[in-house]
C-alpha positions as CSV (number, residue, x, y, z in Angstrom):
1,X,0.0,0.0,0.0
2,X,2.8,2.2,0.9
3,X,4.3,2.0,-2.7
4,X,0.9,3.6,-4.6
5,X,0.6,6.2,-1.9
6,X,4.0,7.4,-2.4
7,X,3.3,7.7,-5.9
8,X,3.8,11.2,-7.5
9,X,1.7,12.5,-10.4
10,X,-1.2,10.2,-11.5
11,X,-4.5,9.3,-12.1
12,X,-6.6,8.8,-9.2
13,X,-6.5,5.0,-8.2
14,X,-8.4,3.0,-6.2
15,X,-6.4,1.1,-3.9
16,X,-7.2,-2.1,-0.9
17,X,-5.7,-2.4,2.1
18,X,-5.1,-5.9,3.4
19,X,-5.0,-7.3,7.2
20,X,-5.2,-10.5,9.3
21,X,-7.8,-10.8,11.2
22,X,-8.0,-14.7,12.9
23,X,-5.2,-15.9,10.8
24,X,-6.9,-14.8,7.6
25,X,-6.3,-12.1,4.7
26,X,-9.6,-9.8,5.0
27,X,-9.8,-6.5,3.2
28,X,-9.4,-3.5,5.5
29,X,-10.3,-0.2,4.0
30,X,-10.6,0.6,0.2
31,X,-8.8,3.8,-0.6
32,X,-8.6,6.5,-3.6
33,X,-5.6,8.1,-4.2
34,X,-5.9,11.4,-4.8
35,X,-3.8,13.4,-7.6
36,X,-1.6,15.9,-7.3
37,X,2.2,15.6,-6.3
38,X,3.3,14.2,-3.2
39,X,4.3,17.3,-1.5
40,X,1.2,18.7,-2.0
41,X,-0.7,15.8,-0.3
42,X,1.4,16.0,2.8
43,X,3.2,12.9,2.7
44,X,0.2,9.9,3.6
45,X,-2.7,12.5,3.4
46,X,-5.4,13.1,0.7
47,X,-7.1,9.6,1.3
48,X,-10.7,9.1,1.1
49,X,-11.6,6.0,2.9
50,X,-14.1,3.0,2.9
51,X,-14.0,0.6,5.8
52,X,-14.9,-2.8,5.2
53,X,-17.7,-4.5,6.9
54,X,-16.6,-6.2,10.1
55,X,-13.3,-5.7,9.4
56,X,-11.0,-4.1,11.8
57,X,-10.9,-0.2,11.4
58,X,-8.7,2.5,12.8
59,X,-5.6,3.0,10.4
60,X,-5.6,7.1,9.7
61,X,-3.0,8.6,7.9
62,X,-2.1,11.6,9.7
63,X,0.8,15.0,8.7
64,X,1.8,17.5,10.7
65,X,4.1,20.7,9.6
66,X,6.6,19.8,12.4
67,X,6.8,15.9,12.3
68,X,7.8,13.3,9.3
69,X,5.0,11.4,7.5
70,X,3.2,9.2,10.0
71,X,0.1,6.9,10.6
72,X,-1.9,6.6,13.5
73,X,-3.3,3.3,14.4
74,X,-7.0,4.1,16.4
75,X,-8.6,1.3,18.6
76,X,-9.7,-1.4,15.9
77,X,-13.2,-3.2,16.1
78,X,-12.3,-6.4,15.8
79,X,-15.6,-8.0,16.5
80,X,-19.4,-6.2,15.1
81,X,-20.7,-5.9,18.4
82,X,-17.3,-4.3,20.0
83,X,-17.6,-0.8,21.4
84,X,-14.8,-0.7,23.1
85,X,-11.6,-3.0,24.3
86,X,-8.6,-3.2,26.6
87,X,-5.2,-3.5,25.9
88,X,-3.6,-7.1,27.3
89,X,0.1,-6.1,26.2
90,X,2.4,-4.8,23.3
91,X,4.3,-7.3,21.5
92,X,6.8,-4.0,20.4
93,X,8.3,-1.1,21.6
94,X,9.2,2.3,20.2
95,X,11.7,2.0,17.9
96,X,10.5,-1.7,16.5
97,X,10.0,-2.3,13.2
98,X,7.0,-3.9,12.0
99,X,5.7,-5.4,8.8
100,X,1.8,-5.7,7.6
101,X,0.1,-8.8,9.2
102,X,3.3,-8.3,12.7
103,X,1.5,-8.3,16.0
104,X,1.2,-5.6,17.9
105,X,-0.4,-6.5,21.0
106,X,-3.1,-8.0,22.5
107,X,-7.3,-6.7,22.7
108,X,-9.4,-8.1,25.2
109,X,-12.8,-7.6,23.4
110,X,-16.7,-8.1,24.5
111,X,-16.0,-11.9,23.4
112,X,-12.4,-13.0,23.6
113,X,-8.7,-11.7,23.5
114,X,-7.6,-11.3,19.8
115,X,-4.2,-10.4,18.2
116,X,-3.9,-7.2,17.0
117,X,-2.2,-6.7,14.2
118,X,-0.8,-4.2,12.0
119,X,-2.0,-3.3,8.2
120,X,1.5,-1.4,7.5
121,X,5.2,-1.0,7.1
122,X,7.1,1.3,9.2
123,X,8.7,1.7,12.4
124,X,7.1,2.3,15.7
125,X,6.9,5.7,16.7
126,X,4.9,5.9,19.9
127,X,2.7,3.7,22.0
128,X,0.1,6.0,22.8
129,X,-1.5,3.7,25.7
130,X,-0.2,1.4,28.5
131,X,-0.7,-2.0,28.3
132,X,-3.3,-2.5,31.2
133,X,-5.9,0.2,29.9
134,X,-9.2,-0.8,29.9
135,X,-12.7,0.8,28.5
136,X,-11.0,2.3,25.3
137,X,-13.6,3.4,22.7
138,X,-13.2,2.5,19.0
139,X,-11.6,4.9,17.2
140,X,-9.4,6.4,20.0
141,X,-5.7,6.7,18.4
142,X,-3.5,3.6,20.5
143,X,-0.5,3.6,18.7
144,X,1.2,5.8,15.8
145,X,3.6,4.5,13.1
146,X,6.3,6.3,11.2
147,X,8.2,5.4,7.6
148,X,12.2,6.1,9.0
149,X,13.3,4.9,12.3
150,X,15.4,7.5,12.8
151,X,12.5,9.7,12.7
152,X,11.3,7.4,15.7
153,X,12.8,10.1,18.1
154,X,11.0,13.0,17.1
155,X,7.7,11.4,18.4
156,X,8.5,11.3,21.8
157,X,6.2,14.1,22.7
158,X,3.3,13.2,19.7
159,X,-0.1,14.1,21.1
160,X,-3.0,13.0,18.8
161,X,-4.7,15.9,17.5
162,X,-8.5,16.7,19.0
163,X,-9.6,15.2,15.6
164,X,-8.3,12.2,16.5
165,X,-8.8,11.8,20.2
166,X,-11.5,9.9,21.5
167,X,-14.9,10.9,21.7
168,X,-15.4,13.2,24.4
169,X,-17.7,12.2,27.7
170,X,-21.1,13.2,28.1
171,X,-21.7,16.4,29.6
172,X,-22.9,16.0,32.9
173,X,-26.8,16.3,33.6
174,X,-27.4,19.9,35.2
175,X,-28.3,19.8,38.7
176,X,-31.8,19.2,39.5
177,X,-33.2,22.3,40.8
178,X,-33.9,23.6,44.7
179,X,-37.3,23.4,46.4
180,X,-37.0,27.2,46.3
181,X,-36.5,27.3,42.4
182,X,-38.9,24.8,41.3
183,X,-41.5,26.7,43.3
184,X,-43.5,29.0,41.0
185,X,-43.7,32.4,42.4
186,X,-46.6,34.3,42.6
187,X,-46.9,37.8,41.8
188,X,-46.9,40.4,44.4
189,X,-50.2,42.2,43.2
190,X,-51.9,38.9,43.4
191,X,-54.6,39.0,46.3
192,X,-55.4,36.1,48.3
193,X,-58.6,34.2,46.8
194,X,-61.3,31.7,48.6
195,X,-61.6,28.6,47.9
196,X,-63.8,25.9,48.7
197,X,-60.9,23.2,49.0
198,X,-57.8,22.7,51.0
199,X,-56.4,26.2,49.6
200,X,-54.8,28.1,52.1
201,X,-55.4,31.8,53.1
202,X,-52.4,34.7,52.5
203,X,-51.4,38.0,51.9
204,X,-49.6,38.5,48.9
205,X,-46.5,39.5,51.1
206,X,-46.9,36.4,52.9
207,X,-46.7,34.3,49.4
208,X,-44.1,36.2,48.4
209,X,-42.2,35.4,51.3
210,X,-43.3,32.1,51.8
211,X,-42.4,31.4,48.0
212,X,-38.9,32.8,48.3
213,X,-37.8,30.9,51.6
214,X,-39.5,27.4,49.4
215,X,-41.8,27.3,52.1
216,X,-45.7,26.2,51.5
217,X,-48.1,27.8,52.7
218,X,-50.2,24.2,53.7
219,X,-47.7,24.0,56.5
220,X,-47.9,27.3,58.6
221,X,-51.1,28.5,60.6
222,X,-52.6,32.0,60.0
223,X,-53.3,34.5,62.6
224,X,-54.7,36.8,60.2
225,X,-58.2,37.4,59.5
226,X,-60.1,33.8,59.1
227,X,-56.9,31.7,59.0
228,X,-55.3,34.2,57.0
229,X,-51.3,33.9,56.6
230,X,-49.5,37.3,57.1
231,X,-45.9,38.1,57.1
232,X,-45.7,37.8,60.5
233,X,-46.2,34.0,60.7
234,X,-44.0,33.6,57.6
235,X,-40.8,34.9,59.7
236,X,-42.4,33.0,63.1
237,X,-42.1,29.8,61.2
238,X,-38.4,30.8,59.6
239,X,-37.4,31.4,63.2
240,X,-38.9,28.3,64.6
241,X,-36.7,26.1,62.0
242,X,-33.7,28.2,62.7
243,X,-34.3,27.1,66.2
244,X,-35.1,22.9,65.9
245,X,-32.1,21.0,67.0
246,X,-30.5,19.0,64.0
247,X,-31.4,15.6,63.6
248,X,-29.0,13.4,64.7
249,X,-26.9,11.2,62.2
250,X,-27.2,7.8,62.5
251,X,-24.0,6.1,61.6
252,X,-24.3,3.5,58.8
253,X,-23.9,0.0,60.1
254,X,-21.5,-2.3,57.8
255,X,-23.2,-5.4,56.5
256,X,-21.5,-8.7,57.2
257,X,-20.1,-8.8,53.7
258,X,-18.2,-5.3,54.1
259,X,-16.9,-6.2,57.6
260,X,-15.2,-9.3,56.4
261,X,-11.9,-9.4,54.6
262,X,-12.4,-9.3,50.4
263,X,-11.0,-9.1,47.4
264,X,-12.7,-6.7,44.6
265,X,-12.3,-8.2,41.0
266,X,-12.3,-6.1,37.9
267,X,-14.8,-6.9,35.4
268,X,-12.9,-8.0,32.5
269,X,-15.0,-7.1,28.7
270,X,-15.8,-10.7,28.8
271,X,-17.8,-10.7,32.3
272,X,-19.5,-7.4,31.2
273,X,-20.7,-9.0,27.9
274,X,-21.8,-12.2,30.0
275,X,-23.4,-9.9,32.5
276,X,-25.0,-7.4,30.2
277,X,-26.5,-10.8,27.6
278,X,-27.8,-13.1,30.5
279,X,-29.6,-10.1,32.4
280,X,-31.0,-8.7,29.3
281,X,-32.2,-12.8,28.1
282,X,-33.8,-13.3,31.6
283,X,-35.4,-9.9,31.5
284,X,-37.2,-10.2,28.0
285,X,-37.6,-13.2,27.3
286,X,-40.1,-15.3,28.2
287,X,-38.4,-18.4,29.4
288,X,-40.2,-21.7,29.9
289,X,-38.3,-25.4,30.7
290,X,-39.1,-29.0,29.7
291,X,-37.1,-31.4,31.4
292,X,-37.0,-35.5,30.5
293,X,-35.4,-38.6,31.3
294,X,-33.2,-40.7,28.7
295,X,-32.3,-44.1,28.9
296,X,-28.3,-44.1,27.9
297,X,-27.3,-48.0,28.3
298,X,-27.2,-48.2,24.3
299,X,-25.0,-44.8,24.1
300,X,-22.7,-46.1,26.5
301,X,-22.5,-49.5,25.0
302,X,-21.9,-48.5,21.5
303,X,-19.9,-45.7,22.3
304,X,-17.5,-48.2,24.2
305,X,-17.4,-50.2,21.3
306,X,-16.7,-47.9,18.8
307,X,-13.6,-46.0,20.8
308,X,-12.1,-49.9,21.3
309,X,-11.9,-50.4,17.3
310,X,-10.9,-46.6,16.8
311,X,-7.1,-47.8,17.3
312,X,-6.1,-44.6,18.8
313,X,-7.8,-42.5,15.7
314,X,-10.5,-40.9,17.7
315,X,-12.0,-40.7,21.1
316,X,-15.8,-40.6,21.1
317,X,-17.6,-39.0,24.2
318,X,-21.2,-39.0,25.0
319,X,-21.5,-35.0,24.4
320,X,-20.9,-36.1,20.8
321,X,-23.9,-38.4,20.4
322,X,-25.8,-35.5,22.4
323,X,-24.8,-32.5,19.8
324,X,-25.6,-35.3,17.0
325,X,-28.9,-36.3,18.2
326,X,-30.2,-32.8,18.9
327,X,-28.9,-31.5,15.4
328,X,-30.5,-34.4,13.6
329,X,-34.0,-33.6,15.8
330,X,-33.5,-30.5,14.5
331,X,-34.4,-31.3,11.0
332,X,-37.6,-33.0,12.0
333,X,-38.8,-29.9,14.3
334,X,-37.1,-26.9,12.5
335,X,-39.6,-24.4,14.7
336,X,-37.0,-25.0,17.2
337,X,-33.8,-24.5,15.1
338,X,-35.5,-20.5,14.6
339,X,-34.6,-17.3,16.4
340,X,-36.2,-14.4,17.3
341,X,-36.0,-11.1,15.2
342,X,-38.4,-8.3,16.6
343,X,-41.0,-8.3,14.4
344,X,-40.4,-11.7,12.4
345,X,-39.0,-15.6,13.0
346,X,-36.2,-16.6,11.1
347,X,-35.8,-20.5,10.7
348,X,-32.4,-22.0,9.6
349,X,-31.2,-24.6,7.3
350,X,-28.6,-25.4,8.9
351,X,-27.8,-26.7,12.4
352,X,-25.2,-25.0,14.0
353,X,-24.6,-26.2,17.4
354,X,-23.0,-23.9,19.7
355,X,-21.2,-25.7,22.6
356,X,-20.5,-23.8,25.9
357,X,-16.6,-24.1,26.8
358,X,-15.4,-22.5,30.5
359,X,-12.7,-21.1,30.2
360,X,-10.7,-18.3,32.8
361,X,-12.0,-15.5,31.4
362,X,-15.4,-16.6,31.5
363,X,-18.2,-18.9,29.4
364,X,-17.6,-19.0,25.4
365,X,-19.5,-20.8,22.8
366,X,-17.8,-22.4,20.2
367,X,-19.9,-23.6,17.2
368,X,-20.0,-26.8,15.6
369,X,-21.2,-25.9,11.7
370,X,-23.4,-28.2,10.3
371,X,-23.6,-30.5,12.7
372,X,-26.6,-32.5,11.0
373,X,-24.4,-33.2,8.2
374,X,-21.1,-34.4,10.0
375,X,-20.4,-37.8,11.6
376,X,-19.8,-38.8,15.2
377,X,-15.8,-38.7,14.7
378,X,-15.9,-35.3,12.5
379,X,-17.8,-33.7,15.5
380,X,-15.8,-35.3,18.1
381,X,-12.7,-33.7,16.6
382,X,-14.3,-30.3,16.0
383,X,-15.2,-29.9,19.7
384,X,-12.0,-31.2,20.9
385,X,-10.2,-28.6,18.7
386,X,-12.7,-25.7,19.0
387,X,-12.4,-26.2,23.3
388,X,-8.5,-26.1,23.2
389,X,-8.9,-23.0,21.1
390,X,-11.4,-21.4,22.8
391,X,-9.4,-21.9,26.3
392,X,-6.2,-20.5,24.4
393,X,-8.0,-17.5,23.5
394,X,-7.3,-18.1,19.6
395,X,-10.8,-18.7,17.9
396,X,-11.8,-16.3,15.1
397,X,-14.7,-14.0,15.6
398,X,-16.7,-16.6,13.3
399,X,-15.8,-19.6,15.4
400,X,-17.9,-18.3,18.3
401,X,-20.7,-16.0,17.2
402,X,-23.8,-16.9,15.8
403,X,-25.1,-20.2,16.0
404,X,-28.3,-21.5,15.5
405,X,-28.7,-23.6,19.3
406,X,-26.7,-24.3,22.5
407,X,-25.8,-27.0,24.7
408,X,-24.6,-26.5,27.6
409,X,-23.2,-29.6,29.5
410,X,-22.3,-29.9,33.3
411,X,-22.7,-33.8,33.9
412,X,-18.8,-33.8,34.1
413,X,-19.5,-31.9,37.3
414,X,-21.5,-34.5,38.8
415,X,-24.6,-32.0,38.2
416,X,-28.1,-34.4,37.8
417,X,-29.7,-31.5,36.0
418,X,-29.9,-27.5,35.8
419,X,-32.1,-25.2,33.9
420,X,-29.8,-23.1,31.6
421,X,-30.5,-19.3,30.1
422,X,-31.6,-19.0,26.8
423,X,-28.9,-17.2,24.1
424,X,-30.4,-14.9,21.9
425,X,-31.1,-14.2,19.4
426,X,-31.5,-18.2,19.4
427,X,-34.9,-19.4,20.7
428,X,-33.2,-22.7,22.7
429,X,-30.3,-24.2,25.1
430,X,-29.9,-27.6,26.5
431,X,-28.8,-28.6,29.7
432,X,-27.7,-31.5,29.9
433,X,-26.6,-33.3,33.3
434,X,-24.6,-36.5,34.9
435,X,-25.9,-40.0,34.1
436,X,-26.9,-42.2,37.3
437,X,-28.0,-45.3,37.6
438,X,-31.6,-45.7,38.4
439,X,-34.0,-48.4,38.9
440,X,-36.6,-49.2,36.1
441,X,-38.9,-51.6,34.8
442,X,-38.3,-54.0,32.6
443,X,-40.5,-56.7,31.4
444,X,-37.9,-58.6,30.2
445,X,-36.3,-59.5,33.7
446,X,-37.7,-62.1,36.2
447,X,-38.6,-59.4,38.7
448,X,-40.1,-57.4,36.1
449,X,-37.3,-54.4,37.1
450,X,-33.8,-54.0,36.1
451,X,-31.1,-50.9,36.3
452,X,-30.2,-48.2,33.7
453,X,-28.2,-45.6,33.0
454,X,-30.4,-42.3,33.0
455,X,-29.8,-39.0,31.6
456,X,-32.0,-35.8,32.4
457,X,-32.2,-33.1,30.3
458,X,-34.1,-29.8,30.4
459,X,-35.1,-27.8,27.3
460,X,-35.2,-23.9,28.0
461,X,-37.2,-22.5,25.4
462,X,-38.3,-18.9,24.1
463,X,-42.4,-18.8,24.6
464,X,-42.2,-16.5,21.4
465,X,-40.9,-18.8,19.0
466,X,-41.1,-22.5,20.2
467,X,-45.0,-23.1,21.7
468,X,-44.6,-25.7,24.7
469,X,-46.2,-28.5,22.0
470,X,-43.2,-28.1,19.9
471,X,-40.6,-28.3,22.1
472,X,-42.1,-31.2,23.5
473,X,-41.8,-32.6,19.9
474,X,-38.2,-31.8,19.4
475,X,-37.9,-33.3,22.9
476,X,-39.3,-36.4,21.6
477,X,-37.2,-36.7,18.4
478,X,-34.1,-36.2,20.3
479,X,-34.6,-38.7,22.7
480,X,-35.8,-41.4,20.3
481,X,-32.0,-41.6,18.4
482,X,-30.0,-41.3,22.4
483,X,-32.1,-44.4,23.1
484,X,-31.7,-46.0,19.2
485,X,-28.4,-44.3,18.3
486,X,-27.3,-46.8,15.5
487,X,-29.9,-44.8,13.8
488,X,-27.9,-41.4,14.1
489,X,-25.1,-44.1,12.3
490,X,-27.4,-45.1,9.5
């Protein structure tokens, strides 16, 4: 890119800047080049640019009369629903150079840390933020990049122009007004009126007064002519307050929580996006659970005896027969594989099936695409991949957002069974417990009872989208191929 904008006398050209975003070679901006010399376009300036959608954004070519020809790098969006991010760390220093698709640092954004990484040549100049910062809004300048390194030095006291800096905080909301303010005076040739209510007798020196001071006039008693309230009992009752002993201040008694010893823990971008989406889901939408029993001695049987002739090539759990079955239910009860978009349903094709992965930072949901189509080993390996990943920090933006369902899975926890939040926009999650060994009847036994492996599940459903009927349907489908699973096989 650096070549065409260093260009001298030509046409106007369009030009693409390129990036890595997720390991991958996306287009970052578009840019025209405008004509003209290059002294007369100050070096980098004279760009009109068009950002890409979803594509990290930030890169502004910048000139000043008293520095050398330099870029400044703002706070990139490196996710569509990113409004701000924290710098982890910087991977260089002033003074480094640095090549197009380099690191630069670390983001923590609203879903995961990401690489940052930079769309030019150059040198560093100047590291405008610590590593450390939190809560910085898109498009505020982070880092600044220069063409020579020994014009690295003359940076040392860059400050981004007001242009450039980030957008200003909200003026604070003006002071709500006093008693005595928001008290409408009256006018001192008003005259005192009758009424057959709770109105209350005054001169129009007493209102005056009484309106000034914020005092009303309900609350004083006249000695004037039938009740009437004069100036004199205005400046009685302003003397009788002047004279009431203050209050006395209780002080505030620390709860047992405060009195203890603790530890406060910053909310990391993660927490608040976990936070803000599970408060928002339980708040507006309106949630409703259908929980059933699955007999499992088939699953665990086959299972066994597929992982003995897998010689090492794959490892089968039973969370892979689960995302299986409930993609393959999916295609007979599509109402469920829907979500919800304000003022109409949208119903996929295709099944993706996110699965929720703990990891330090808080819960992520890698997605297994096209889960109907793929077999037991495929999805095996996807999940096993997609959890290391996801606990490494390195999935791409399209690796964890979207997603057409959710399971969530705690039966490695020794959980029997949980009711989980729904994910919007998606209209269902599964929760899926522990297996136990329960009593049951069986014909086929002497006694006429015999022991199983159970598994409960709970179905949390969006009222909107999925009616009680049809999750009860889906529910049905899905347990049908957990207790026949050669026919998720066939």
């Amino acid at each position: 890119m650096r070549a065409v904008l260093r260009a001298g006398r030509r046409a106007p050209k369009v030009v693409t800047a390129q990036g890595t975003v997720g390991g991958r070679r996306v287009a970052l901006c578009t840019c025209l080049l405008q004509t003209g010399p290059r002294s007369s376009l100050g070096g980098w300036c004279g760009i009109a640019t068009r950002r890409a959608p979803f594509a990290p954004t930030g890169v502004h070519a910048r000139s000043m009369s008293s520095l050398p020809e330099h870029i400044v790098v703002d706070m990139p969006a490196l996710s569509p629903t990113m409004t701000q991010g924290t710098i982890v760390s910087w991977s260089v220093a002033a003074g480094d150079e640095v090549a197009a698709g380099d690191q630069l640092g670390e983001i923590e954004t609203d879903k995961a840390t990401m690489s940052f990484d930079s769309t030019e040549d150059g040198f560093v100049a100047k590291l405008l933020v610590e590593a450390g910062t939190s809560d910085i809004a898109l498009g505020t300048p982070v880092i600044v990049l220069c063409e020579e390194e020994s014009d690295v030095g003359l940076f040392s006291g860059f400050v981004p122009t007001a242009a450039a800096a980030a957008p200003a905080a909200e003026a604070p909301a003006p002071p709500a007004p006093s008693p005595a303010a928001s008290t409408a005076a009256p006018s001192a040739q008003q005259t005192a009126s009758v009424s057959s209510g709770d109105r209350t007798f005054a001169s129009p020196l007493a209102k005056r007064m009484a309106s000034d001071a914020g005092i009303p006039l309900s609350v004083m008693s006249g000695t004037g002519g039938n009740g009437r309230v004069t100036k004199a009992d205005v400046l009685a009752f302003q003397a009788a307050l002047a004279a009431a002993p203050p209050q006395p201040t209780i002080p505030a008694v620390p709860s047992a929580s405060e009195s203890g010893i603790y530890t406060d823990i910053d909310l990391t971008n993660m927490r608040k996006t976990i936070a803000s989406r599970l408060m928002e889901s339980k708040q507006t939408i309106p949630h409703y659970y259908l929980t059933i029993d699955v007999k499992m001695d088939d699953v665990i049987a086959i299972r066994k005896k597929l992982n003995e002739i897998a010689d090492g090539e794959y490892k089968l759990s039973v969370n892979d027969f689960i995302i299986k079955a409930s993609a393959l239910a999916m295609k007979h009860v599509p109402e469920v594989n829907s979500s919800w978009q304000g003022d109409y349903i949208r119903q996929y094709s295709n099944v993706d099936v996110c699965v929720a992965v703990s990891t330090d930072q808080g819960l992520i949901t890698p997605i297994v695409t096209n889960a109907h189509t793929k077999g037991l080993s495929s999805i095996s390996a996807n999940v096993k991949d997609l959890a290391t990943r996801a606990r490494e920090g390195a999935l791409a933006p399209e690796e964890f957002m979207g997603g057409t369902f959710t399971i969530s899975n705690l039966g490695m926890f020794g959980i029997s069974n949980f009711s989980a939040i729904v994910n919007p926009p998606q209209s269902c999650i599964l929760a899926v417990g522990s297996t136990s060994r329960v009593v049951v009847s069986d014909t086929s036994s002497s006694t006429g009872l015999g022991v199983s492996e159970m598994l409960t599940c709970t179905l949390s459903c969006d009222h909107r989208v999925v009616d009680g009927a049809v999750g009860a349907q889906w529910l049905k489908h899905f347990k049908s191929y957990l207790e026949n699973p050669m026919s998720m096989i066939l």
